[in-house]
C-alpha positions as CSV (number, residue, x, y, z in Angstrom):
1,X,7.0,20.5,-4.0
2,X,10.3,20.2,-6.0
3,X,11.7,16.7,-6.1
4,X,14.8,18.0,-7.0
5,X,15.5,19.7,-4.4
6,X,16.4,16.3,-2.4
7,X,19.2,16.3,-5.2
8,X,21.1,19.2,-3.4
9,X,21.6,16.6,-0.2
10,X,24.8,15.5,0.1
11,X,25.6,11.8,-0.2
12,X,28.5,9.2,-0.4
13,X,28.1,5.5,-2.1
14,X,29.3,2.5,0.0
15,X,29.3,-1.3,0.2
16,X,27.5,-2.2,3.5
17,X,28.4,-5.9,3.4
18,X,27.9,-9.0,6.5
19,X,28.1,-12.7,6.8
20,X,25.6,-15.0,8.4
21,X,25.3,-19.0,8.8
22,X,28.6,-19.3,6.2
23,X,27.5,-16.6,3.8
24,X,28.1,-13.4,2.0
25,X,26.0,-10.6,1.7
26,X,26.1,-6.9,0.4
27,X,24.6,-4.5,-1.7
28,X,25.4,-0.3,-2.9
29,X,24.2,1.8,-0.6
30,X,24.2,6.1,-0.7
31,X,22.4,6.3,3.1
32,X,25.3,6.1,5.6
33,X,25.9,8.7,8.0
34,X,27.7,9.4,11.8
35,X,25.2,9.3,14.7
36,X,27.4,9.6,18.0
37,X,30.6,10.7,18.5
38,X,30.9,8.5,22.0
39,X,30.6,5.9,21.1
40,X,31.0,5.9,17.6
41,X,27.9,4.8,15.7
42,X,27.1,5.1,12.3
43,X,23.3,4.2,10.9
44,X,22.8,2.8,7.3
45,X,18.7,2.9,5.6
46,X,18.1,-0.6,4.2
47,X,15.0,-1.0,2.1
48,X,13.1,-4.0,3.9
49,X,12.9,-6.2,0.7
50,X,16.9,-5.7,0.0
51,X,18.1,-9.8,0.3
52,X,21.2,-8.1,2.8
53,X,18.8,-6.3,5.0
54,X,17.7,-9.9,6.8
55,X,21.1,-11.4,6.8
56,X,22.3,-8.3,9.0
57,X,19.5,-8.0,11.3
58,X,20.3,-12.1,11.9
59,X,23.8,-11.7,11.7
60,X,23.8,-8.2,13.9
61,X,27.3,-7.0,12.1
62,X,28.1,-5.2,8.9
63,X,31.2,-3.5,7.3
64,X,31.2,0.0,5.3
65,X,33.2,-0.1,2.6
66,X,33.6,3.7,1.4
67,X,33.9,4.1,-2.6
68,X,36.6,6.6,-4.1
69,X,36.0,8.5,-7.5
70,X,37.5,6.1,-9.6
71,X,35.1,3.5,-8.4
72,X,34.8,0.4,-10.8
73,X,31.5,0.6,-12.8
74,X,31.2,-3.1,-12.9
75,X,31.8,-3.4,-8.9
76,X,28.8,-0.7,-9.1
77,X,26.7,-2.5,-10.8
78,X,26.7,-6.5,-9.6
79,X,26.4,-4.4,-5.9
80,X,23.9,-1.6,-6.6
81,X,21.8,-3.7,-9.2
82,X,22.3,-7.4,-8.7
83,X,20.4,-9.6,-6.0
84,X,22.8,-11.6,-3.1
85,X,20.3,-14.4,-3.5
86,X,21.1,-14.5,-7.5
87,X,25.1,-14.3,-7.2
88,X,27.9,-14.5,-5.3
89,X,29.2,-10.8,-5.4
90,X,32.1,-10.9,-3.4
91,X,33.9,-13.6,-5.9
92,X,35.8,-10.8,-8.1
93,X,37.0,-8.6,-5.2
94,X,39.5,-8.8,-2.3
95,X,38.4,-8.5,0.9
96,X,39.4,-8.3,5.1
97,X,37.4,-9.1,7.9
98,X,38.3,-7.0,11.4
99,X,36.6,-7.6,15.1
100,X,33.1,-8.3,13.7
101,X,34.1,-11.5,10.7
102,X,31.7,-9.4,8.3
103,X,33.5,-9.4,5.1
104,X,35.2,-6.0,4.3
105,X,35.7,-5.0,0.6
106,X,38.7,-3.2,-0.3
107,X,38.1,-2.8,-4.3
108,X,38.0,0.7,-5.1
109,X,37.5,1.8,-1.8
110,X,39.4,4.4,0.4
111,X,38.3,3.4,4.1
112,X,36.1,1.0,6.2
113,X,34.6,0.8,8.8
114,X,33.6,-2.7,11.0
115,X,30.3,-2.7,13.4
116,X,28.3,-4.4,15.3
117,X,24.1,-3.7,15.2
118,X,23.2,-2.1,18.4
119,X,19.4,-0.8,17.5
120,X,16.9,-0.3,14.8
121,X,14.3,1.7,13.6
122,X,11.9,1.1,11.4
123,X,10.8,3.5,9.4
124,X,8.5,2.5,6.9
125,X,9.2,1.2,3.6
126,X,13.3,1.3,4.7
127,X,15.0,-0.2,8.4
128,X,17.5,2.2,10.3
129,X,20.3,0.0,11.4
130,X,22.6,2.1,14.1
131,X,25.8,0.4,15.1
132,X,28.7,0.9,16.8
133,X,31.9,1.0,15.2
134,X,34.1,-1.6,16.4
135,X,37.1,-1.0,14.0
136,X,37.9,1.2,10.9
137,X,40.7,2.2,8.0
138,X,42.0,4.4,5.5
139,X,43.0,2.7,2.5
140,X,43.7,5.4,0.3
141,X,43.7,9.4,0.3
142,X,41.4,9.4,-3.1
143,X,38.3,11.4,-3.0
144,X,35.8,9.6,-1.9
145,X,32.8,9.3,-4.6
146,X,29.3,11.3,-4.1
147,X,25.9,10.3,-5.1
148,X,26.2,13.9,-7.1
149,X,29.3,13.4,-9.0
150,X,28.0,9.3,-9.9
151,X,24.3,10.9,-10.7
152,X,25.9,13.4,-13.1
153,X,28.9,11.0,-14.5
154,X,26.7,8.0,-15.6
155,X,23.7,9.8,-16.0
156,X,21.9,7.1,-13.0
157,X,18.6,7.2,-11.0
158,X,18.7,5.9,-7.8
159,X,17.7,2.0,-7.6
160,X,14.0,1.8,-6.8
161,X,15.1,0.6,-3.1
162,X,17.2,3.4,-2.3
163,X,16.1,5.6,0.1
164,X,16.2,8.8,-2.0
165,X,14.4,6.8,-5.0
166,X,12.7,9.1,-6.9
167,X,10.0,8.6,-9.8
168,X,11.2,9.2,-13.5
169,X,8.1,10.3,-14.8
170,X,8.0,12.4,-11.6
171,X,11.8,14.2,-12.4
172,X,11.0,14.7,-16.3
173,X,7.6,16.2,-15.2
174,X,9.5,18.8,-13.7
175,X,11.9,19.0,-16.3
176,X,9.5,19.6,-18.9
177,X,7.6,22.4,-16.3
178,X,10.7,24.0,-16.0
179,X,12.4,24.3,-19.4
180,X,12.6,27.0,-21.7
181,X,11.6,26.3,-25.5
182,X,14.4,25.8,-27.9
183,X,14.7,27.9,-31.1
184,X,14.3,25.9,-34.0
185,X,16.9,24.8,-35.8
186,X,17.9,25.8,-39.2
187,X,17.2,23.2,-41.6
188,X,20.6,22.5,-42.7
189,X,21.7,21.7,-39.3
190,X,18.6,19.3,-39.4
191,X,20.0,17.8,-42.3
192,X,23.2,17.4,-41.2
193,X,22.4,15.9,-38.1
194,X,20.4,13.6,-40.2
195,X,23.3,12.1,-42.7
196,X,25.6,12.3,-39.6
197,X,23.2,9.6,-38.0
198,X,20.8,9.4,-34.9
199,X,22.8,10.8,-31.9
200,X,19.9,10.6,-29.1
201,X,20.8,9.3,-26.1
202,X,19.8,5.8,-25.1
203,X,18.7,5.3,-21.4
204,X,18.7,1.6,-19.7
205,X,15.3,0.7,-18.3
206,X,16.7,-1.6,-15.4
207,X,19.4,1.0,-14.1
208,X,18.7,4.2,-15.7
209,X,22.4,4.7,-16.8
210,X,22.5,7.2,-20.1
211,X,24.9,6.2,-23.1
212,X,25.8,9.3,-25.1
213,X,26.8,8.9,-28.2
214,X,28.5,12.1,-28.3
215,X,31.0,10.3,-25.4
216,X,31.1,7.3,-26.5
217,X,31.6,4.3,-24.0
218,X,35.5,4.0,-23.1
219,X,34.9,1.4,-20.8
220,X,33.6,-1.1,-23.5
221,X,35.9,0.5,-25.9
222,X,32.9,2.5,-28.2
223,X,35.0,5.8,-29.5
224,X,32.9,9.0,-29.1
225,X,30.5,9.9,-31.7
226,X,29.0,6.5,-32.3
227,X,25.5,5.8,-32.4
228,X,23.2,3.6,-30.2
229,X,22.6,1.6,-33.5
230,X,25.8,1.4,-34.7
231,X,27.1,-0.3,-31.1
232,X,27.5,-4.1,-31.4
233,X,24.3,-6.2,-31.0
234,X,26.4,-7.9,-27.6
235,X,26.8,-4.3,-26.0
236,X,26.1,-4.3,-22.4
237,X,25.0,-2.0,-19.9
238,X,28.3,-0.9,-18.3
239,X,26.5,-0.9,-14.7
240,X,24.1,-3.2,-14.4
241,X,25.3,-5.3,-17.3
242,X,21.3,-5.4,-19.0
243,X,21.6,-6.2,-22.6
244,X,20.9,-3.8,-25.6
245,X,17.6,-4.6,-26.2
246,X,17.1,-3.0,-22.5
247,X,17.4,0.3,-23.7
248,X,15.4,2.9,-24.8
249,X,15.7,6.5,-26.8
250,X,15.5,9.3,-24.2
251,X,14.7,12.3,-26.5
């Protein structure tokens, strides 16, 4: 079997947020899709140890918050990598509630949608939530961002409790089965490389984002061309905000 091939399924990225007993709670989902035209349901997959998943199926409402392109990488990463239990995500953004009081976030996103739980399914190591939509908006006519285009921008494996989670070690295994040898390089362009300085990408062990030294990383300021050792010793992840010492070479 190819893991990759679960690659070429389409996905979006979305905050699925609710509120229950006075509290906030949402997380970065890639797992949302329409289930019935009449009425209008949509289902979400929630891994069973995700903090949010309890506080819907108490609560029984929760918002979808579609991301556009241009999606904030730090919004990305307290959502997709941090723990509602550990921080209060929602204290940077601006957010609406709609019929359901689940809080709606409206940072980087270009339409919502506000429902109420209606049925679930489990379904092993994730929950099917299906529920009816009760409201919904357009906030903007940007594209909205795929699990594609964020995989191939940033480089990113999906969080160990997303549904289409897939081993490392399994996706390099198959990288390594499938690649072609490269001819060797002539030893002045060994050298040169050398005295330019090390330019192997660096891969963050708690979110699997990739910083390339040949891009640099715009966001934190760090011009193209820079080296993983030459970035300051407070450099942080841009996504999930993990420290330097949290990366390794990917070579």
């Amino acid at each position: 079997m190819k893991y990759k091939a679960f690659h070429k399924l389409s996905y979006g990225l979305y905050i699925i947020s609710t509120r229950f007993n006075g509290q906030n709670a949402g997380y970065i989902g890639n797992t949302v899709f329409q289930v019935t035209s009449e009425p209008a349901q949509i289902a979400v997959s929630c891994h069973k140890k995700n903090a949010s998943v309890e506080k819907i199926l108490q609560s029984k409402i929760f918002s979808v918050s579609v991301l556009g392109k241009s999606a904030s990488t730090s919004l990305i990463g307290e959502f997709g990598f941090m723990s509602s239990t550990d921080l209060d995500k929602f204290r940077n953004v601006e957010t609406i509630t709609a019929k359901t009081g689940a809080p709606i976030v409206l940072d980087s996103s270009v339409a919502w949608f506000d429902c109420k739980v209606v049925s679930t399914q489990d379904v092993g190591s994730h929950i099917l939530i299906i529920g009816e939509v009760l409201d919904s908006n357009i906030i903007s006519d940007e594209e909205p961002l795929t699990y594609a285009y964020y995989r191939e921008k940033y480089k990113m494996l999906s969080p160990k409790h997303s549904p289409t989670y897939i081993n490392k070690e399994t996706l390099e295994k198959e990288d390594t089965e499938n690649k072609k040898p490269e001819p060797a390089k002539p030893k002045e362009e060994e050298t040169v490389q050398k005295e330019g300085g090390n330019m192997d990408p660096f891969v963050c062990t708690v979110c699997g984002f990739q910083y390339d030294p040949e891009e640099g990383d715009p966001s934190a300021g760090i011009p193209p061309g820079t080296p993983f050792e030459d970035l300051p010793d407070d450099y942080r992840c841009p996504i999930c905000n993990a420290g330097k010492e949290y990366f390794k070479r990917n070579s």
